[in-house]
C-alpha positions as semicolon CSV with decimal commas, in nm:
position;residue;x (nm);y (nm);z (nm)
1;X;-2,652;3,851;-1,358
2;X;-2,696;3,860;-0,976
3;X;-2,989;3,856;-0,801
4;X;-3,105;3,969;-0,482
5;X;-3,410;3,925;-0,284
6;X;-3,515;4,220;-0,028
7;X;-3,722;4,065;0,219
8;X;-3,869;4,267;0,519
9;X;-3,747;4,142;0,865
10;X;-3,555;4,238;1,189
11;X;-3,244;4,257;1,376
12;X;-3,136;4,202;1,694
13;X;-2,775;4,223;1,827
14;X;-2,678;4,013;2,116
15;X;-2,457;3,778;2,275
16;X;-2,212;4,018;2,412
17;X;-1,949;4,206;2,161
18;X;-1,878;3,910;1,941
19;X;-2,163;3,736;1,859
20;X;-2,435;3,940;1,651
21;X;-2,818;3,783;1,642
22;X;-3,019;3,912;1,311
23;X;-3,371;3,824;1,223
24;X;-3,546;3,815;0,918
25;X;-3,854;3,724;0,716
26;X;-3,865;3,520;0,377
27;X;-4,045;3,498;0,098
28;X;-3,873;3,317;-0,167
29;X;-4,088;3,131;-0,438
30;X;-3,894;2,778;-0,597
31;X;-3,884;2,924;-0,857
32;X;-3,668;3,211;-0,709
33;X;-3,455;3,012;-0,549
34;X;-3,355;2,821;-0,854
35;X;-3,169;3,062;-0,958
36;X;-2,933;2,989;-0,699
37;X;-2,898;2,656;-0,890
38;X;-2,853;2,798;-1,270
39;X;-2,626;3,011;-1,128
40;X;-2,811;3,329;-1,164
41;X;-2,799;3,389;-0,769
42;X;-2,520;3,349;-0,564
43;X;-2,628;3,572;-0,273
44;X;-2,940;3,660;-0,106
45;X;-3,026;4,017;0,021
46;X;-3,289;4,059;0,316
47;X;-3,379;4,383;0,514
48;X;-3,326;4,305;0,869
49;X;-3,656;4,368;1,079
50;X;-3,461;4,702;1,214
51;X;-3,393;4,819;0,843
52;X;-3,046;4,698;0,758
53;X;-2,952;4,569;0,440
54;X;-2,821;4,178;0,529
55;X;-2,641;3,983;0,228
56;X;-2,502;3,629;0,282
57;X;-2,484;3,305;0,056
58;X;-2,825;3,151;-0,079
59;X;-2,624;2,811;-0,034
60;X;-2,733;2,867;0,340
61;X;-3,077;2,864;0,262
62;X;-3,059;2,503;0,086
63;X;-3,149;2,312;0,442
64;X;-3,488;2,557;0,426
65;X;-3,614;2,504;0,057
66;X;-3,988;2,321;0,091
67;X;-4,170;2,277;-0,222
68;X;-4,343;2,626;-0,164
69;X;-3,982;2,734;-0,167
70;X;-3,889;2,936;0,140
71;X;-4,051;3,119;0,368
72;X;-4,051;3,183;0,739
73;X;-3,864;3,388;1,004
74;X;-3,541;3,309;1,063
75;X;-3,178;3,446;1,271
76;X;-2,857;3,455;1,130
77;X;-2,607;3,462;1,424
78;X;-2,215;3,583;1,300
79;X;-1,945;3,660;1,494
80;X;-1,714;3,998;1,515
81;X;-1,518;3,872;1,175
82;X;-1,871;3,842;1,009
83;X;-1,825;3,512;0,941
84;X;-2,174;3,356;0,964
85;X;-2,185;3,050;1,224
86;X;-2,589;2,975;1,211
87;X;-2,913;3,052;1,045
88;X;-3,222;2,905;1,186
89;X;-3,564;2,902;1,115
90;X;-3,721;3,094;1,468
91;X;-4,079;3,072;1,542
């Protein structure tokens, strides 16, 4: 069983034609993210703040778990191969 989480958020693309900036919101309870750990989850799905669909690895999110599990606003930089090279927390 997969999961996904759809989170409302944003996107912005920038940094010229090979970097592309996309911004989010989370909500995750522990509880959600545990799945991640049972094995239940191996991605999570977010909708950018312009509306896109965004899927990428929950391991990512590990550095961000609190004890209220996850939540914030955050930006997911990846370059023209997709390949994600950041996700930060953004204020």
């Amino acid at each position: 069983m997969k999961l996904g989480f759809i989170i409302r958020g944003s996107s912005k693309t920038s940094g010229g034609p090979r970097l592309q900036k996309i911004r989010f919101s989370l909500n995750i309870s522990s509880e959600q993210y545990q799945a991640y750990y049972k094995g239940a989850a191996k991605f999570v799905r977010v909708q950018t703040e312009d509306g896109r669909s965004l899927k990428f690895p929950a391991v990512n999110l590990k550095q961000f778990v609190m004890h209220n599990g996850i939540n914030g606003h955050f930006e997911i930089i990846f370059d023209n191969q997709n390949k994600l090279l950041s996700l930060k927390r953004i204020p």
